[in-house]
N, C-alpha and C positions, 0 to 999 in steps of 0.2 A: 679478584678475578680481573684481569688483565682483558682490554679490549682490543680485539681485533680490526687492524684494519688494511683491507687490501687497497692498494694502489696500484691503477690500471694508467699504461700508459703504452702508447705503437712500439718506439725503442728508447733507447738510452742514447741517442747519441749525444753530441755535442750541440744541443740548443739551449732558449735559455727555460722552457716547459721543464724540459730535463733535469738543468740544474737544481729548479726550486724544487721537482720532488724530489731529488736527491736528500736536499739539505734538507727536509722536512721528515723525510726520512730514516737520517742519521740523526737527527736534536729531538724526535718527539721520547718524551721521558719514557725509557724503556722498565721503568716501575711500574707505569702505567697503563704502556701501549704495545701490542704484540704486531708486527708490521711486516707485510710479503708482499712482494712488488711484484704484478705481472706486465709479461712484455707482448705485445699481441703480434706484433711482425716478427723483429729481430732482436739482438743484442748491441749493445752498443760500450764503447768506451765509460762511459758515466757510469755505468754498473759495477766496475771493479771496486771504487767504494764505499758500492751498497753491499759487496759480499766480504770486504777489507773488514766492514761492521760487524759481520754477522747478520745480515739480513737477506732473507732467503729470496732469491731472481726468479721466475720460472718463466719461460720462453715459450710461448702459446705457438707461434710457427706460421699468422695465418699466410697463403702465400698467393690471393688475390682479391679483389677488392670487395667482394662477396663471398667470402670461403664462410659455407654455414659448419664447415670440420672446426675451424677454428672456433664460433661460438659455443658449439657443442663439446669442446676442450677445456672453455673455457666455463660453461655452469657447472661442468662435472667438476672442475678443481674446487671451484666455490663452493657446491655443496660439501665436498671433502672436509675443506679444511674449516667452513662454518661462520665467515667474520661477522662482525659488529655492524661493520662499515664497507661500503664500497665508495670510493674514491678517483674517480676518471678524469682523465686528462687530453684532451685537443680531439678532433674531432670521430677520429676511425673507435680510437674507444672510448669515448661516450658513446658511441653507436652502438659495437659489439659490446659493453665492459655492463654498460645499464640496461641493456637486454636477457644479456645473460645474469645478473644480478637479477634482475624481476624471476626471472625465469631459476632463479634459485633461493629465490625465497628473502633476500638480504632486507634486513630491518630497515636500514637504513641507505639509501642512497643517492651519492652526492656526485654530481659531473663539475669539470671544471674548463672557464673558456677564457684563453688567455690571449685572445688580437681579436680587432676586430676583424674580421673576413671578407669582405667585397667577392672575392673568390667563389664566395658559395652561389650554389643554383638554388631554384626554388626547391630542389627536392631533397637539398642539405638542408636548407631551413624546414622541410615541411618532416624532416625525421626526427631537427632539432623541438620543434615544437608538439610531437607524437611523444616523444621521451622524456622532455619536459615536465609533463602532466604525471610522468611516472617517478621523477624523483623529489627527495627530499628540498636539496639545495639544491646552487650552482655557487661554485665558488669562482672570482673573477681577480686579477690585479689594478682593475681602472676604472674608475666609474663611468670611462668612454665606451668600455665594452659592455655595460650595462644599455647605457643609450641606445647602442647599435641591436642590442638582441631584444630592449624592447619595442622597436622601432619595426623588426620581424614577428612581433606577434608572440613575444616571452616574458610572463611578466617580472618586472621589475622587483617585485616580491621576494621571488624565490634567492634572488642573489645575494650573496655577500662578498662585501670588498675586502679584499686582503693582500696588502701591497705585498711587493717582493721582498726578500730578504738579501741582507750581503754580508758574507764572515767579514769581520774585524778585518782591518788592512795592515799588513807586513811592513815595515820599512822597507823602500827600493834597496837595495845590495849594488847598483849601478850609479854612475854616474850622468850627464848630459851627454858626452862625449862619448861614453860607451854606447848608451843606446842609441845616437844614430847611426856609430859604426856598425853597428846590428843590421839594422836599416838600412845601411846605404848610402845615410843622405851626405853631404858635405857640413862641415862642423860650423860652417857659418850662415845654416837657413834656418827660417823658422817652419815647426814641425806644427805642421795640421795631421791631426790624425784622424782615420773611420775604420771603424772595429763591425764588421758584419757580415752576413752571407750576403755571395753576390749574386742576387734576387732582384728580381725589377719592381718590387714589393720597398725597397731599398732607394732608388733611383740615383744612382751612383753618376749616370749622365750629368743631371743636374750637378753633382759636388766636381766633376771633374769639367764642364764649362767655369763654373765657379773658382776653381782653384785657377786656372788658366787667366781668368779676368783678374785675381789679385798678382797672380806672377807677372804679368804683364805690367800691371803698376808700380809693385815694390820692386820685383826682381830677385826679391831674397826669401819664397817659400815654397815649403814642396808637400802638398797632399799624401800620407801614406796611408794606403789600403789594406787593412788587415782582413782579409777572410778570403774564403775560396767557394764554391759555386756554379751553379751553371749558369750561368753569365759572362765568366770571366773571358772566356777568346772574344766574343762579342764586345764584351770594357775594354779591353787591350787593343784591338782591332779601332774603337772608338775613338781612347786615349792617344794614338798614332797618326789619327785621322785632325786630331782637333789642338794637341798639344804637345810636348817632349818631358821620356821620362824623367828628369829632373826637376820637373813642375808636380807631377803626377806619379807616384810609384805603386805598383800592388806589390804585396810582400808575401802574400798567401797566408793560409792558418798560423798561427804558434802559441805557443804555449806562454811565451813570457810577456804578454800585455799587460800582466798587473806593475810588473818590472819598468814597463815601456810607460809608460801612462803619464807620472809625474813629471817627464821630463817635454811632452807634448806643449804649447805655445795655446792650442784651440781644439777643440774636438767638434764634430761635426756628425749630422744625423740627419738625411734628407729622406724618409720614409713618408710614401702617403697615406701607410696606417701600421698601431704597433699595437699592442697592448698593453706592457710598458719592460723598455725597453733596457735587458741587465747593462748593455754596455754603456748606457747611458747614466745608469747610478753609479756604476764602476768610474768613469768619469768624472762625475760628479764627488764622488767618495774619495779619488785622489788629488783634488780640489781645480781641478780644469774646469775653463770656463767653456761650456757649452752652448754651441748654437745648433738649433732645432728647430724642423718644421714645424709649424704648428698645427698638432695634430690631437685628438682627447687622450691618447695614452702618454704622452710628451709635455701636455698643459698641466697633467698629476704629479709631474717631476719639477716643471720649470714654471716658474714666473719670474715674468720676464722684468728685464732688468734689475732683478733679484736677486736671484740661481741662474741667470743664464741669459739668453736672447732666443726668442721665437721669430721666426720667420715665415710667410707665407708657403706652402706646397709647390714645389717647381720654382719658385722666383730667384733662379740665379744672379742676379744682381744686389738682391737684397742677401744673398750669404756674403758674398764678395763686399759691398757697403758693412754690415756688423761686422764682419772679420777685419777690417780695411780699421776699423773703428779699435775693436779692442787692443790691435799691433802697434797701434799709433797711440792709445794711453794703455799700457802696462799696468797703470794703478785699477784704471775702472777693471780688469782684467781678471786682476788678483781679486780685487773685492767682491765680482760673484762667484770667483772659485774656493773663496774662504766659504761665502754663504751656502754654496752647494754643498761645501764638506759635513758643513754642519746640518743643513735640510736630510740629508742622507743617514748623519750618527743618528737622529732625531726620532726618524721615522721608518727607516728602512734596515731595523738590525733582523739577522734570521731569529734573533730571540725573540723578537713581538711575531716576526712570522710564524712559527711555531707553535707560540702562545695560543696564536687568534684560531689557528688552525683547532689546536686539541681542546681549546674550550666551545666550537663548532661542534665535532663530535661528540664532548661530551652531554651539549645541551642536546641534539638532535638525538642520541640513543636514550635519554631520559625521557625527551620526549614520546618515543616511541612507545617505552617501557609504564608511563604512563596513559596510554590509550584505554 
């Protein structure tokens, strides 16, 4: 008898919550595990290869920030279809996903919190720690987000750390010269890259004084901004204000960053809180030396002068000094981009994620089953 487990999550879009239930999704051994993914807002891109699988979407609709139609949608599927497991994800359903799970009886139930939040009010943590008391687990990617939720009053107990996962890397199909013509940039700079939403979550201010203050000294590099956002008129409006696009480029979404990666000089991540962050293993994985704020989801990827360079929160000076530093020895450069490749094969394949995951449920429905 094959275990059921539902995976509750807002949408599919394009984050990296998303990705890992995707892939955990598509690898949990389907000898095993029978798997229905619901979506509590919308649909999103990321779903087309949960239904490419075979894995059935259902699209709950709620359509505002208290819709009790939407929970009531959502115990009635659960009772339907009966699962093992309930499985939630960020925080709208944890909310709705572990209420209506109580409220249908589900043996077993597990939320999952993948950043830390600063964002929340007290009466986010006062539901997180209502629902808490109601489930099984909480699964997390960082033992920073641990800190942080029991620091609000959740205990440390209940969590399990289970880092991210990343498919195997492709050989680039590109060249150096191709991918900055992609880009933009001139074939004789050197390529800092940032791969993220443009979130103030992010602080892209900071990387883009930062990039300005190395331009200024070498003359030869140019910051490119992968992602889009609501930030972006505000960055650009910034970037104009403080520097020229040839220092500082945004490039918007795209799809070929895995393409784009190996051919990058530095990668950069100035965040004042992550969880832990896929672009950052992605990075790491394609063996770039990464410098990062130093943050608890960012300290689980990097040790510094190891896997990479940490640097203070905001301290534009000190990105521009490490970066200044690894352009000027090449060698130290390469040596923590090998280490990161490796730190990443090590620890971070979706096959241990997967793993840690179904041997979770299956200790947590034994355990039940033993009561």
């Amino acid at each position: 008898m094959k275990l059921r487990i539902a995976l509750i999550i807002p949408t599919m879009d394009q984050g990296g919550a998303e990705k890992q239930l995707a892939l955990l999704a598509e690898n949990l051994p389907h000898d095993e595990f029978e798997v229905h993914v619901y979506l509590l807002t919308r649909d999103g891109p990321r779903s087309r290869s949960l239904r490419d699988s075979g894995i059935p979407v259902t699209v709950i609709g709620k359509r505002f920030k208290a819709d009790p139609t939407a929970l009531f949608r959502l115990r009635r599927l659960l009772k339907e279809w009966s699962p093992d497991v309930v499985h939630t994800w960020l925080f709208a359903a944890n909310s709705f996903g572990r209420t209506a799970a109580v409220m249908a009886k589900v043996p077993v139930i597990i939320a999952s919190e993948r950043c830390v939040d600063p964002w929340k009010s007290w009466w986010h943590f006062w539901i997180d720690r209502v629902l808490a008391r109601r489930s099984t687990a909480i699964t997390t990617n960082s033992s920073g987000v641990v800190e942080f939720y029991a620091d609000h009053g959740i205990s440390p107990n209940l969590f399990h750390v289970i880092p991210n996962g990343i498919p195997e890397r492709s050989a680039t199909s590109i060249t150096r010269g191709q991918a900055l013509e992609r880009l933009g940039v001139s074939a004789d700079r050197k390529l800092i890259m940032a791969v993220g939403r443009l979130w103030p979550q992010k602080r892209y201010r900071d990387l883009i004084w930062a990039a300005e203050l190395i331009a200024c000294t070498r003359g030869d590099t140019t910051l490119v901004v992968i992602g889009d956002g609501p930030q972006k008129a505000e960055l650009l409006r910034f970037r104009d204000a403080v520097t020229i696009p040839e220092h500082v480029c945004f490039v918007g979404q795209r799809d070929d960053v895995p393409e784009l990666l190996p051919h990058a000089d530095l990668f950069w991540i100035g965040s004042e809180y992550e969880g832990q962050s896929n672009a950052v293993i992605e990075a790491m994985q394609a063996g770039r030396p990464v410098i990062a704020s130093e943050i608890p989801g960012n300290r689980d990827l990097i040790r510094h002068d190891e896997t990479g360079r940490l640097v203070p929160v905001g301290d534009r000076a000190a990105f521009a000094r490490e970066s200044l530093d690894l352009l000027d020895h090449p060698e130290t450069a390469e040596r923590l981009g090998n280490a990161a490749r490796r730190r990443i094969e090590e620890a971070f394949s979706v096959e241990k994620m997967v793993q840690r995951h179904a041997q979770l449920y299956r200790q947590l429905r034994s355990q039940f089953e033993a009561r």
